[in-house]
C-alpha positions in Angstrom: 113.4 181.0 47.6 116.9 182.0 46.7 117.5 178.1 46.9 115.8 177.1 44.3 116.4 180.3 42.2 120.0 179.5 42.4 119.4 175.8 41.9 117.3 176.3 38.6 120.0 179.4 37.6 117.5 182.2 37.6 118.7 184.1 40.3 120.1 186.4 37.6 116.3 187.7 37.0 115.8 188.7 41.1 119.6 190.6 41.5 118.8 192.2 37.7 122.4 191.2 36.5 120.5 189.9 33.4 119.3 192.7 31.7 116.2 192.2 29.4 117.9 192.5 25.9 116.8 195.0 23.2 117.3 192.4 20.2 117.3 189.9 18.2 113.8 189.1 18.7 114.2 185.4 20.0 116.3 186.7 22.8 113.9 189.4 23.7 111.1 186.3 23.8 113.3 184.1 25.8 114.1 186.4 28.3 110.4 187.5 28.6 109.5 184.1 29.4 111.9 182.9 31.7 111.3 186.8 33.4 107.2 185.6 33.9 108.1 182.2 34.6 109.9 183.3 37.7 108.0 186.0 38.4 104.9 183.1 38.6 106.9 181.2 41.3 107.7 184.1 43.5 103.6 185.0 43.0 102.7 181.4 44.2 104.4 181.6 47.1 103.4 185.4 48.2 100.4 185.5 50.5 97.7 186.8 48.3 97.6 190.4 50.0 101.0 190.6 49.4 101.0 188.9 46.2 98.4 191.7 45.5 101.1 194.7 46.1 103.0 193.5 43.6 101.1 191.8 41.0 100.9 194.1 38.1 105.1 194.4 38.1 107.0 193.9 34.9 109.7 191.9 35.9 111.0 189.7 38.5 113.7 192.5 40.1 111.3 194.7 40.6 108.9 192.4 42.6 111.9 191.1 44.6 113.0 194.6 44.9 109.7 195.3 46.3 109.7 192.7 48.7 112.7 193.0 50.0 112.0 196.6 51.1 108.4 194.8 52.9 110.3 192.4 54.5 113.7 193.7 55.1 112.9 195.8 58.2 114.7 194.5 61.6 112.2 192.6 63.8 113.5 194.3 67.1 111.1 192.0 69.3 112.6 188.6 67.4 115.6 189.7 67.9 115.2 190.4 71.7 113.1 187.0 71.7 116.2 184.6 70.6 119.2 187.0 72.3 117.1 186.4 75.6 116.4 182.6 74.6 120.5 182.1 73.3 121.5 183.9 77.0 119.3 181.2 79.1 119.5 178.0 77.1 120.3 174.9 78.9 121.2 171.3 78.4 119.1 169.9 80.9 118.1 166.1 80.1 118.6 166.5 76.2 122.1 165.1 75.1 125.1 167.1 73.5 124.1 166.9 70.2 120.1 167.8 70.7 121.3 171.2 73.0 123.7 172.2 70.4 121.0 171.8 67.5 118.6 174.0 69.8 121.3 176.3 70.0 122.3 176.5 66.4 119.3 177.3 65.1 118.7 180.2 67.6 122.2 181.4 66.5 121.1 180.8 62.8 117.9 182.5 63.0 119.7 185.5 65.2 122.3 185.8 62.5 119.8 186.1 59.4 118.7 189.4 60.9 122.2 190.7 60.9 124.0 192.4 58.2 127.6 192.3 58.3 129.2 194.7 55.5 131.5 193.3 53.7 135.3 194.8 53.7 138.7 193.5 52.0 141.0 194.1 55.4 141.5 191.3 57.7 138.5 193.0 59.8 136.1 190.5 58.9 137.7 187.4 59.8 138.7 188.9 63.3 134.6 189.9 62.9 134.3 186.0 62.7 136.0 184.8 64.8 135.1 187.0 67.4 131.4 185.7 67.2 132.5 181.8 67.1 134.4 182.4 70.4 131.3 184.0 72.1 129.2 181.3 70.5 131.6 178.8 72.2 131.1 180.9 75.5 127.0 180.6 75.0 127.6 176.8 74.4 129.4 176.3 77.4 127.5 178.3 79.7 124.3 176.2 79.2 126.1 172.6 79.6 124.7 170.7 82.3 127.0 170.2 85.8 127.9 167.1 84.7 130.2 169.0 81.8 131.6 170.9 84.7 135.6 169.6 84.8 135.1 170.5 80.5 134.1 173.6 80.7 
């Protein structure tokens, strides 16, 4: 969803950096429309019980605040699920490319559940590449024996 917000440059409506404006009258029109216009895509996409929890909001940030809150809380058995799933992955038959897909989007889904704060110091590179050497770790560990003399 934050895609295609960013791709049709509404995103502004969700993160409330647009403010609705008080005047002249056009802008206040134009600004309620594209604010309902979004607010209709995020509605069509919403399951209808939970397009029901938020169906009489005013504008688009505070349905994405809403849902954000829903949706935002750590899923401690996913998590558990694709940690175990990274730690015993294996090669086997499929070639280099196929394991390392499978593995990517294990890391990929792993990492959307994480929130790294963000700093200014050179802590969050070292962050970085911290986690791409142990990724390179989890990708060797699972190569087949014939990878041996590589790894």
């Amino acid at each position: 969803m934050r895609m295609v917000l960013f791709a049709k440059n509404k995103m502004m409506f969700v993160d409330d950096t647009l403010s609705r404006p008080d005047s002249p009258p056009t802008a206040v029109a134009t600004w309620d429309r594209c604010n309902f216009m979004v607010l209709s895509w995020l509605l069509i996409v919403l399951t209808r019980t939970t397009a029901d929890s938020v169906i009489y909001a005013e504008t688009t940030y505070s349905v994405w605040k809403d849902l954000k809150e829903l949706f935002s809380h750590s899923n401690v058995p996913r998590i558990f699920h694709l940690k175990r799933s990274v730690a015993t992955i294996q090669q086997g038959t499929d070639s280099l490319s196929t394991y390392f897909t499978r593995l990517k989007v294990l890391w990929d889904e792993l990492a959307s559940y994480v929130v790294v704060p963000t700093c200014s110091c050179s802590a969050q590179h070292a962050l970085h590449s911290s986690v791409q050497q142990e990724r390179v770790y989890q990708f060797l560990m699972g190569l087949s024996d014939s990878y041996a003399s590589v790894c």
